[in-house]
ZARO-599680 format. One record per atom (N, C-alpha, C): x, y, z; atom name; residue number from 1. Coordinates in steps of 0.2 Angstrom, whole numbers. Example, Ala and Ser with C-alpha at 12.3 -4.5 7.8 and 13.67 -1.06 7.14 Angstrom:
2
66:-28:39:N:1
62:-22:39:CA:1
66:-16:39:C:1
64:-11:35:N:2
68:-5:36:CA:2
64:0:39:C:2
END
This chain:
185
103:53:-5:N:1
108:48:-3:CA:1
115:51:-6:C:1
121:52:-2:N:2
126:54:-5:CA:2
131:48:-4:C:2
136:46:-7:N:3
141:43:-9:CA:3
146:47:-9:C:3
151:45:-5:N:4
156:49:-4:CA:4
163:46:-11:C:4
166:50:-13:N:5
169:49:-19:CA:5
176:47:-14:C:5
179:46:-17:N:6
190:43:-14:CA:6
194:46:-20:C:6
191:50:-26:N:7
194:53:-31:CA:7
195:49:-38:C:7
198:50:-40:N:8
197:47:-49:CA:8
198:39:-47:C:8
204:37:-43:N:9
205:28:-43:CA:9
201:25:-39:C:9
195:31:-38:N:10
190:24:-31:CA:10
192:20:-28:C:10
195:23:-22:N:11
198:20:-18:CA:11
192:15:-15:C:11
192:10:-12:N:12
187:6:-8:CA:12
190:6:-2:C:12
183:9:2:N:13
183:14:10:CA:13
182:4:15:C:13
185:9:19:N:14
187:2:25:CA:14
182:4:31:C:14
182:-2:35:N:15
178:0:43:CA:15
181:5:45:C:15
189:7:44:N:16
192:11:48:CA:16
189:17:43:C:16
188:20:38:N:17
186:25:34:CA:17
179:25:37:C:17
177:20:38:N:18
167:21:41:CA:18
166:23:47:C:18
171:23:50:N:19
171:25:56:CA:19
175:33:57:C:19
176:35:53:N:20
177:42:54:CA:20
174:47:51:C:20
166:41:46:N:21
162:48:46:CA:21
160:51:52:C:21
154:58:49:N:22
154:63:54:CA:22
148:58:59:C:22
150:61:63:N:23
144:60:70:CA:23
137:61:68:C:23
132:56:68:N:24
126:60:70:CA:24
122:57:62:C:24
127:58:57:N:25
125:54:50:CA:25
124:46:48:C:25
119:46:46:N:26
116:37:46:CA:26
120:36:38:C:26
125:33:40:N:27
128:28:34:CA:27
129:21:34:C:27
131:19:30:N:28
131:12:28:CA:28
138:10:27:C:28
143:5:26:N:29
147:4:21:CA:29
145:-3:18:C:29
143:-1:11:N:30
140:-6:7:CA:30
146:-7:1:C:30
149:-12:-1:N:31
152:-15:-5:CA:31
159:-9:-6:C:31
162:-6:-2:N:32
166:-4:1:CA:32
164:3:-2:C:32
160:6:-2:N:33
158:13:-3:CA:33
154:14:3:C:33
157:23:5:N:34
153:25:11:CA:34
146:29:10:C:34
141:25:10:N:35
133:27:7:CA:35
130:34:14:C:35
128:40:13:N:36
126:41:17:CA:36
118:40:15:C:36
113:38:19:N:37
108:37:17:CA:37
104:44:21:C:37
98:47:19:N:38
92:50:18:CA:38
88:48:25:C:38
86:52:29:N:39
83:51:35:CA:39
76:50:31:C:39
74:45:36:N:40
67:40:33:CA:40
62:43:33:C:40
54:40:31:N:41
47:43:32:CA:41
46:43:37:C:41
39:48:41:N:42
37:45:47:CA:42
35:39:46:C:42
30:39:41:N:43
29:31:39:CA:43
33:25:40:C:43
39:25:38:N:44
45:22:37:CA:44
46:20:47:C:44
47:25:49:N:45
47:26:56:CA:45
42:21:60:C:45
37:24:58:N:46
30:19:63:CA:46
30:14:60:C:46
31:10:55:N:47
32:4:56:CA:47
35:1:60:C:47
45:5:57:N:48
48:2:61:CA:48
47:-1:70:C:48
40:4:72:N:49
40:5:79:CA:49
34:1:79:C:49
30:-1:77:N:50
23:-4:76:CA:50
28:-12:78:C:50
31:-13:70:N:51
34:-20:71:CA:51
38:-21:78:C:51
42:-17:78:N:52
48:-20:84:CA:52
44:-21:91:C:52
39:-17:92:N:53
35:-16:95:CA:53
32:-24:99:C:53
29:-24:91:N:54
25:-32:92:CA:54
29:-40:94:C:54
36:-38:89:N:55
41:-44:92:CA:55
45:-44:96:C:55
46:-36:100:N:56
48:-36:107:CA:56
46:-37:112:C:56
37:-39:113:N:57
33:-42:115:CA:57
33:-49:117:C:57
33:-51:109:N:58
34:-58:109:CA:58
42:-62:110:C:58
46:-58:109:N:59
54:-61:113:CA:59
53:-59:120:C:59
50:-54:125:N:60
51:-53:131:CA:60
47:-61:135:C:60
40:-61:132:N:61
38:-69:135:CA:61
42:-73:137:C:61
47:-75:130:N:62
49:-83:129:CA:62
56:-83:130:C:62
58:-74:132:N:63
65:-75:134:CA:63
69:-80:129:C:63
71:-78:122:N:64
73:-85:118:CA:64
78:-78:115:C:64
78:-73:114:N:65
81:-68:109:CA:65
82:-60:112:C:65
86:-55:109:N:66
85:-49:109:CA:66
85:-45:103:C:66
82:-41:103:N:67
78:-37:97:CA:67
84:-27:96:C:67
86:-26:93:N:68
89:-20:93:CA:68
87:-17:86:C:68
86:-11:86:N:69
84:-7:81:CA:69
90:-1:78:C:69
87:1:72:N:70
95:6:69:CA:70
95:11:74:C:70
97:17:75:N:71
106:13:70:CA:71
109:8:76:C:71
112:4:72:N:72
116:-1:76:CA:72
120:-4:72:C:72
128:-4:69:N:73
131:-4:65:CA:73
131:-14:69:C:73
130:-16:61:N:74
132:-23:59:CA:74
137:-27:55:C:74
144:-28:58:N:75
149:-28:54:CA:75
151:-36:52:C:75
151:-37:44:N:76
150:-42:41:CA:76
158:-44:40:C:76
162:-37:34:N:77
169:-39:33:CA:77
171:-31:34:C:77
178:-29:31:N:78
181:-23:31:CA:78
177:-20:27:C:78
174:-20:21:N:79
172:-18:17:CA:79
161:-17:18:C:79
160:-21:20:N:80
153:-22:24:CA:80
149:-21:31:C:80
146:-15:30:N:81
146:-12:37:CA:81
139:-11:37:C:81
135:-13:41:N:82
125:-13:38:CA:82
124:-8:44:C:82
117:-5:44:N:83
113:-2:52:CA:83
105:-6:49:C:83
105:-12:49:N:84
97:-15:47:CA:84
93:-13:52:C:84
86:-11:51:N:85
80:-8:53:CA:85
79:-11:59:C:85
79:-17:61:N:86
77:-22:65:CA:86
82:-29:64:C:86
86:-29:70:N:87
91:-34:72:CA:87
87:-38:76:C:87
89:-46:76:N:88
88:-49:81:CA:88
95:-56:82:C:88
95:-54:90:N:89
100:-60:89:CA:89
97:-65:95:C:89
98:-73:93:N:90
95:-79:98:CA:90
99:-78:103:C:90
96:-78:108:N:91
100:-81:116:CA:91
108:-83:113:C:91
108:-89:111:N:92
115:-92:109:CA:92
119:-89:101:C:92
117:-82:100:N:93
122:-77:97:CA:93
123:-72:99:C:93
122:-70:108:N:94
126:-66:113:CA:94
132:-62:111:C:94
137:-69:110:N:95
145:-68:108:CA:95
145:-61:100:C:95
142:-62:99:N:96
142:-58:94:CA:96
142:-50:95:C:96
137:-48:99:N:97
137:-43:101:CA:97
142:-40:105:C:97
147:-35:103:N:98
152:-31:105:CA:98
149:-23:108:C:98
155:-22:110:N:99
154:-16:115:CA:99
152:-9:109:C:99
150:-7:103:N:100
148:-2:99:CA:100
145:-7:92:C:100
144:-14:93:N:101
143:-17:86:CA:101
142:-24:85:C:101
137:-27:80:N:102
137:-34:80:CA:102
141:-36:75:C:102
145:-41:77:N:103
151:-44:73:CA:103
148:-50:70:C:103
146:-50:63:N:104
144:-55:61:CA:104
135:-56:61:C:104
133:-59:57:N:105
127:-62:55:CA:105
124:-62:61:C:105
117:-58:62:N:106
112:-59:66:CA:106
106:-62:63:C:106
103:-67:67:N:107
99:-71:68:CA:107
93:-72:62:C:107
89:-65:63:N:108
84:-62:59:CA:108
84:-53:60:C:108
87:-54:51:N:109
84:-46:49:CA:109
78:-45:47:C:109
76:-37:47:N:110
72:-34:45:CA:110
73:-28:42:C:110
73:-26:35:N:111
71:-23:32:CA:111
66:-18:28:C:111
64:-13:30:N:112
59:-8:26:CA:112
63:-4:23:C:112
58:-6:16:N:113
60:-1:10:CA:113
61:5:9:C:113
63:9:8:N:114
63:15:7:CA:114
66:17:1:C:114
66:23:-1:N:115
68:23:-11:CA:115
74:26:-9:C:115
80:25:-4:N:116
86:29:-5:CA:116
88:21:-3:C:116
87:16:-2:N:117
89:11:1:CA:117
87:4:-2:C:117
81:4:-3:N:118
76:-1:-9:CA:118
84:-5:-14:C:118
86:-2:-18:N:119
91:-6:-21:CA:119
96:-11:-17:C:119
98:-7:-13:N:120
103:-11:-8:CA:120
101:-17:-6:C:120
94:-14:-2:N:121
90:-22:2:CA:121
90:-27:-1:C:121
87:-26:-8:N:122
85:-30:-13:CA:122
90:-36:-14:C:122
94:-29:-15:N:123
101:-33:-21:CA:123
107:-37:-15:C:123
111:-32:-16:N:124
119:-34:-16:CA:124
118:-32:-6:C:124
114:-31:-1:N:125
114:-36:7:CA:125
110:-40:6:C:125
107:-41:2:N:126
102:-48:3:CA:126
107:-53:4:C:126
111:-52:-1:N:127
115:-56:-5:CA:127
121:-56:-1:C:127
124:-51:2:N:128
127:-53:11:CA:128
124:-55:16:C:128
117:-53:16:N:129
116:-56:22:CA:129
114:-65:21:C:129
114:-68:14:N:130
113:-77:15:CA:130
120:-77:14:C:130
126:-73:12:N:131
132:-76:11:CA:131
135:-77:19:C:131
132:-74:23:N:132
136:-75:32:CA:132
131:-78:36:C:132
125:-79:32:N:133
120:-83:36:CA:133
117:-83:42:C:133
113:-76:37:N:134
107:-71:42:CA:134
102:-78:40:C:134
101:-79:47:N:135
95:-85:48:CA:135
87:-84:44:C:135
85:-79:44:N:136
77:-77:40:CA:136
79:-68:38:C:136
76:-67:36:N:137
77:-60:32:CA:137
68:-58:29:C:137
67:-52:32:N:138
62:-50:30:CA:138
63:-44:28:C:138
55:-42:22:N:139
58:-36:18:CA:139
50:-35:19:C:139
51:-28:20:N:140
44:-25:22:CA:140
42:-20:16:C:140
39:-20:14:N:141
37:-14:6:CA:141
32:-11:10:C:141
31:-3:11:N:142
27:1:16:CA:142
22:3:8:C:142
27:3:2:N:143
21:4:-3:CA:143
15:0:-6:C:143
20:-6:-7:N:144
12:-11:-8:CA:144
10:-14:-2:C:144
14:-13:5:N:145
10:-17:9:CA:145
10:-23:11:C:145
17:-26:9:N:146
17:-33:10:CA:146
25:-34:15:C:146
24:-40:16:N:147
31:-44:20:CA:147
34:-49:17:C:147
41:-49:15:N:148
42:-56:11:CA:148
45:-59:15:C:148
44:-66:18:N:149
50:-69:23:CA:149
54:-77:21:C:149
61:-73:20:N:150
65:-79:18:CA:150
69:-83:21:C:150
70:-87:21:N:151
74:-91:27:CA:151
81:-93:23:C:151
86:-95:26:N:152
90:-97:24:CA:152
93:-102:24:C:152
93:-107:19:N:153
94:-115:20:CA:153
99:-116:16:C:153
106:-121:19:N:154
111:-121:16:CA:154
114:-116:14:C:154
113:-111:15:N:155
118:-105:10:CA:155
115:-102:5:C:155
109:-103:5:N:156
104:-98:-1:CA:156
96:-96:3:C:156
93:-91:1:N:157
87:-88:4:CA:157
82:-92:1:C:157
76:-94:4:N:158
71:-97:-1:CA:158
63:-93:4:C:158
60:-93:-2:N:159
54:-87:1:CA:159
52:-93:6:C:159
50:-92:11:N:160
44:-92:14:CA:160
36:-91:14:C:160
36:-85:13:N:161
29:-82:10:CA:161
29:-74:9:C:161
24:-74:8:N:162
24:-64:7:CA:162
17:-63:7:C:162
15:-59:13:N:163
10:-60:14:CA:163
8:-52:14:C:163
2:-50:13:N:164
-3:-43:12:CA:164
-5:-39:20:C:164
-5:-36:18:N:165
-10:-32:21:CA:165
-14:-34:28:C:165
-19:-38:24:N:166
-25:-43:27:CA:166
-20:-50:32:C:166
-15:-51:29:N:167
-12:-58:31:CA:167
-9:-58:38:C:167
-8:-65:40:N:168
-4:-64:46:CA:168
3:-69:45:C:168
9:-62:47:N:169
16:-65:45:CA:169
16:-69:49:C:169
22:-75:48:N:170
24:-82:52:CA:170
32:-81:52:C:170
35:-83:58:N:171
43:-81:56:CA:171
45:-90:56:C:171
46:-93:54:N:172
49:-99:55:CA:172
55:-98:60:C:172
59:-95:62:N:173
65:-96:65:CA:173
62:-93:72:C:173
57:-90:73:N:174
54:-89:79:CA:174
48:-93:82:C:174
47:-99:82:N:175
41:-103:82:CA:175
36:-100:87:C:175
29:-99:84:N:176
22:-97:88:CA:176
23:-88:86:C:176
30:-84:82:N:177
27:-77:83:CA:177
23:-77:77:C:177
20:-71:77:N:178
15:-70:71:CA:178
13:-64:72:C:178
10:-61:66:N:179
12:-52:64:CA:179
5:-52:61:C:179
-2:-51:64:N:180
-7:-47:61:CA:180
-4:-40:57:C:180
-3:-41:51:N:181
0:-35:47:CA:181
-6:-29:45:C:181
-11:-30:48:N:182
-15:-23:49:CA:182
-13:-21:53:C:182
-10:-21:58:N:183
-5:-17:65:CA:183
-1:-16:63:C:183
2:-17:56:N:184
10:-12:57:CA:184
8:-8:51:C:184
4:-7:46:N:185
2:-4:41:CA:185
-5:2:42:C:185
END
């Protein structure tokens, strides 16, 4: 992971500074520092593709959402600029979706850890994504093999469940999907 520096007064990098990294590099702008992140495992990869896989499935049925995967910049404020693993936005947050970027809180996130990224998820975007009112928020750990699914009621995240291996995930903001998680592990 490299963090680009602004010089001794740490300057705090803006959208428009986010937008003028190099082409082609997977960055973030998290809490106004331009993060560039570490190209992921294959591991990290085939879930991503196992999962999206499963609930693009299940949104093309019911016709209720669309599903987009990184990079696909998610812009929250000046300072807040995400590419989360797996986006989804309901039929009725369309308006959200701009011509290069989502403006504002999508629906349900998805999350896989990786160790260049693990803190972030964790911490300080969890922590934007209930402050703008990411409807359910999922975090995927490829090493222990679980899913944590939190919903977000009134302005704070409260678990849902965390389910193993063996388990079958349940999204509450999707009613009927469910994730045999031996398929994406």
């Amino acid at each position: 992971m490299i963090v680009f520096d602004f010089g001794a007064e740490k300057k705090q990098a803006t959208y428009d500074d986010y937008l003028n990294t190099p082409e082609g590099g997977k960055f973030q702008l998290v809490a106004g520092e331009i993060i560039e992140m570490t190209s992921p495992s294959l591991y990290h990869q085939r879930i991503i593709t196992k999962l999206s896989t499963i609930i693009n499935n299940f949104l093309s049925k019911h016709n209720i959402a669309e599903l987009f995967v990184a990079p696909l910049d998610v812009y929250f404020s000046e300072t807040e600029v995400y590419q989360p693993d797996i986006i989804i936005l309901l039929n009725e947050s369309f308006s959200k979706m701009k011509e290069n970027k989502i403006e504002g809180a999508p629906d349900l996130v998805v999350e896989v850890l990786s160790p260049s990224t693990a803190y972030y998820d964790l911490k300080h975007k969890k922590s934007i994504y209930e402050k703008h009112g990411v409807r359910e928020y999922w975090v995927v750990d490829p090493i222990d093999k679980t899913v944590e699914i939190l919903e977000n009621q009134n302005g704070k995240f409260h678990l849902i469940g965390e389910f193993s291996k063996t388990d079958t995930a349940k999204s509450s903001l999707l009613a009927g999907m469910e994730v045999g998680l031996e398929r994406i592990f």
